[in-house]
C-alpha positions in Angstrom: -81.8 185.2 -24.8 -84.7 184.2 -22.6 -86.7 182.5 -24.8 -90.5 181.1 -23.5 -91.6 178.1 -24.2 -95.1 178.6 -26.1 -97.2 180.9 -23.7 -101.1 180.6 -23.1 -103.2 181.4 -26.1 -100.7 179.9 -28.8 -101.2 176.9 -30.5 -98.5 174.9 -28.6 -99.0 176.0 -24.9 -98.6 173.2 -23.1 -101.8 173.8 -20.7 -99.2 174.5 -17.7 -98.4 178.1 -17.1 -96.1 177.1 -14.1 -93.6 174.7 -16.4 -93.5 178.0 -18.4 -92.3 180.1 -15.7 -90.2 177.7 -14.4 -88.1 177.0 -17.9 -87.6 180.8 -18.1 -86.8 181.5 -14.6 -84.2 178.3 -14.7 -82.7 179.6 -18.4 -82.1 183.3 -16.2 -80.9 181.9 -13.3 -78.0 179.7 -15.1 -77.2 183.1 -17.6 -76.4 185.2 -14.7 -74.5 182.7 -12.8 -72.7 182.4 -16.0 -71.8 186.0 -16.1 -74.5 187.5 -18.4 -75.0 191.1 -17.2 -78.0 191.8 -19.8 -80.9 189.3 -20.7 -83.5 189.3 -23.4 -87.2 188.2 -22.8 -88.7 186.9 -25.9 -91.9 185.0 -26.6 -90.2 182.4 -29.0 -92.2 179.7 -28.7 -95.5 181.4 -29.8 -95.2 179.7 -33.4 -96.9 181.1 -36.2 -96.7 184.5 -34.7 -98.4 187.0 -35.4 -97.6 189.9 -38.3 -99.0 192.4 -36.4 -100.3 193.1 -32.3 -100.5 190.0 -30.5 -102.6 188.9 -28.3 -103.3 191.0 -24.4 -103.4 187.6 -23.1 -99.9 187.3 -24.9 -98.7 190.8 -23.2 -100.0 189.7 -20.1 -98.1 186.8 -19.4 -94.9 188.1 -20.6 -94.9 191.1 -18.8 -95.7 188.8 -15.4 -92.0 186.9 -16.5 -90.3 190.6 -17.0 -91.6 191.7 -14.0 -90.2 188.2 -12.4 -86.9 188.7 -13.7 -86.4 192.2 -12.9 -87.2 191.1 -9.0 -84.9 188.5 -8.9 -82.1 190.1 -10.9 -82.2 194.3 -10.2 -78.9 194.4 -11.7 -79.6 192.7 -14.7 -80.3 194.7 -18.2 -83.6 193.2 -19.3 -85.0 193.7 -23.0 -88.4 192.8 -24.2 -89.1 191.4 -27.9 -92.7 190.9 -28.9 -92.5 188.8 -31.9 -93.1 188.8 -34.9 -93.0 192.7 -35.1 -95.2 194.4 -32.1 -92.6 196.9 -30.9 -95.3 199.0 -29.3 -96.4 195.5 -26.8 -92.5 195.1 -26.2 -92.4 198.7 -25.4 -95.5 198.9 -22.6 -94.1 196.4 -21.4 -90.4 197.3 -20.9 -92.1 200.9 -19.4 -93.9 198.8 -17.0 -91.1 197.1 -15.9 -88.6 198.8 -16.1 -86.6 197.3 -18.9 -83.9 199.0 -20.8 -84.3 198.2 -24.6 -86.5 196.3 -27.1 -85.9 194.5 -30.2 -88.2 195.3 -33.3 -87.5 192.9 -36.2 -88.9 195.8 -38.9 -88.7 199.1 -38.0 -88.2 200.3 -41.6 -89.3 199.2 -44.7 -91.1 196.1 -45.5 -90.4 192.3 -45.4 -91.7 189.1 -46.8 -91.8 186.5 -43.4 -93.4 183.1 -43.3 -96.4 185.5 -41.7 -96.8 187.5 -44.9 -95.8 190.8 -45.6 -94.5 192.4 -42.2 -94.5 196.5 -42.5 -92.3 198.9 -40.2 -93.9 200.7 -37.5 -91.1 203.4 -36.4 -94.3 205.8 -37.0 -96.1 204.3 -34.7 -93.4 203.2 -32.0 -91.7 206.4 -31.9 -94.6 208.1 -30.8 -95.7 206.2 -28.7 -92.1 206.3 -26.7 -92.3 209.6 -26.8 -95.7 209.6 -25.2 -94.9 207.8 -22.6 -91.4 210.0 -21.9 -89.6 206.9 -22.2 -86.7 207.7 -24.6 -84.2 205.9 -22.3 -85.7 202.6 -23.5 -83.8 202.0 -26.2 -84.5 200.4 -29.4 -82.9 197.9 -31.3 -83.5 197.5 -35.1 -82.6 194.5 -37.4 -81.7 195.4 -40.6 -82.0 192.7 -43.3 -83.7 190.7 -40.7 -83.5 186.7 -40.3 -86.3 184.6 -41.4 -87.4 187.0 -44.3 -86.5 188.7 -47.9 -86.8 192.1 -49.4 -89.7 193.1 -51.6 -86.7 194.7 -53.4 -82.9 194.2 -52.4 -81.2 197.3 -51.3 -77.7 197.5 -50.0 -77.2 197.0 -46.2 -75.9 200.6 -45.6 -79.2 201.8 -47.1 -81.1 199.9 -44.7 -78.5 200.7 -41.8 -78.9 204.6 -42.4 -82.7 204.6 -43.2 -83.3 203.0 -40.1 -80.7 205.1 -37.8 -81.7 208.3 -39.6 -85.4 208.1 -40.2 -86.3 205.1 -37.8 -83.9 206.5 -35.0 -83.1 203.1 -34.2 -80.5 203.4 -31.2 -78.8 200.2 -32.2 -78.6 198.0 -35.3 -78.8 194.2 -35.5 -77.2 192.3 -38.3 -78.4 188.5 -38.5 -77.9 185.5 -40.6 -80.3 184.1 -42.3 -82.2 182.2 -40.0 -82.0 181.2 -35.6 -78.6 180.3 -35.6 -76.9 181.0 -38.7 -73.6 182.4 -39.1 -73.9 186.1 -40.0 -72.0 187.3 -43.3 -69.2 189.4 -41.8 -69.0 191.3 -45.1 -72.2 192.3 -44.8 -71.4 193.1 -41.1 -68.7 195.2 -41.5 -70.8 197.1 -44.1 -73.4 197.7 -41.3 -70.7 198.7 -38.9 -69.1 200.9 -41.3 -72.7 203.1 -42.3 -74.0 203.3 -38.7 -70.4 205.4 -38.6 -70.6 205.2 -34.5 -74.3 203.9 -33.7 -73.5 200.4 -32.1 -74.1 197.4 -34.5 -74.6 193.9 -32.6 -74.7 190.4 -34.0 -77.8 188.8 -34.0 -77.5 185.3 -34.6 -74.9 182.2 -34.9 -72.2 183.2 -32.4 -70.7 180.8 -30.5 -67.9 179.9 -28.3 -65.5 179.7 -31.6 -66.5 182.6 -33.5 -67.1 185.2 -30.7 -63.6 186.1 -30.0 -63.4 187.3 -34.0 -66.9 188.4 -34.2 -66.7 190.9 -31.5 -63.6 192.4 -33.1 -65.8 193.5 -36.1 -68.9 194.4 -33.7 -70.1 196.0 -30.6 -71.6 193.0 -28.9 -74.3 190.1 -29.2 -77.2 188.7 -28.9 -76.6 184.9 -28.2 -79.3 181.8 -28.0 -78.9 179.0 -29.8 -75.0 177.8 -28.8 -75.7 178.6 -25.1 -78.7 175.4 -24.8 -77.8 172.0 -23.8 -76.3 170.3 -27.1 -76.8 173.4 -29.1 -80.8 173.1 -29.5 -82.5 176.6 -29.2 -85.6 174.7 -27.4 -83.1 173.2 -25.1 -82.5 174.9 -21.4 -79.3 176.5 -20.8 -76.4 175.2 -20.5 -74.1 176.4 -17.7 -71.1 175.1 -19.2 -71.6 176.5 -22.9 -72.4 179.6 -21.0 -69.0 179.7 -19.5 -66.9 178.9 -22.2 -68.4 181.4 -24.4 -68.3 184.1 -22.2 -64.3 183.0 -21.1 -63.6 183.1 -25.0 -65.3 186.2 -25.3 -62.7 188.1 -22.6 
């Protein structure tokens, strides 16, 4: 994960665009010489988010960083996540860039968040995507998604299929319950088991002494919080933690 510091126009920006660019640019740098081969952009700082489209001046700035990344690191697979939930800023953006995926948080159904009730927008993101001829961006869906409850509880492999099926999500994500908590692997081999060959990745709380057994169950990860100095999510990367984890991973 790339995640920014609070960017212009949210209530914690710091006033310094640069120090910004810089954290992100320093937490990409360290990741690849680590041995990451695919990053994820993410505006994470941006606190309250939004439910809905955030702000152009929001999409501005990130797509400036995606752009930055993609010139310094051609080889690297960027992906773009707009949070809370605008999959169709995340997806102009990884067109224009030349990203390979995005992550929508709802793509199906409905959630209660700490931003109210979040609604999925595979109608609208879909159609888009295909507006723009851009099916090779692919999209990856959390199911049961962190930070958030059910209006009514469903089974996983209900939300799994829905979402594969009728949200043609390309990939699932299966999360614990909040940034950095252990995901239930019962609940994770349920996903794995309903998405019967669509790739299922773990979306929180992997570290360097889980990942060997977590990746057994799934088809990869999407790690923050245990690759920061001391474990802290706000926290720069940490080359070391990098390392390790991706040693204990092979």
């Amino acid at each position: 994960m790339l995640h920014c510091p609070p960017l212009p126009g949210s209530p914690r920006f710091g006033g310094d665009s640069a120090a910004v660019f810089d954290h992100v640019l320093s937490d990409a740098e360290r990741l690849v010489a680590g041995g990451f081969h695919s990053l994820m952009l993410e505006n994470f700082g941006d606190t309250p988010f939004l439910p809905g489209d955030v702000s152009p001046v929001t999409i501005a700035h990130l797509t400036m960083l995606a752009r930055e990344v993609r010139v310094r690191y051609p080889k690297i697979e960027l992906g773009i996540n707009v949070l809370r939930n605008d999959g169709r800023a995340a997806l102009a953006i990884a067109h224009a860039v030349g990203a390979r995926f995005i992550r929508v948080n709802v793509l199906c159904g409905a959630r209660v968040t700490d931003q109210g009730l979040i609604q999925g927008i595979a109608h609208d993101l879909l159609r888009l995507r295909s507006q723009l001829r851009a099916t090779d961006i692919r999209i990856l869906a959390d199911v049961d998604v962190k930070h958030s409850a059910p209006l009514s509880a469903r089974p996983i492999r209900i939300e799994v299929t829905d979402a594969i099926e009728r949200g043609h999500a390309d990939a699932i994500i299966v999360s614990g319950a909040a940034t950095g908590s252990a995901v239930d692997t019962a609940q994770l081999e349920d996903a794995v088991s309903a998405a019967a060959g669509t790739p299922v990745l773990i979306g929180s709380g992997v570290t360097g002494q889980n990942v060997a057994t977590l990746l057994k169950l799934a088809d990869g990860a999407i790690i923050g919080s245990s690759l920061k100095v001391d474990g802290q999510v706000t926290a720069p990367v940490d080359v070391t933690r990098v390392q390790q984890l991706l040693a204990a991973a092979q």
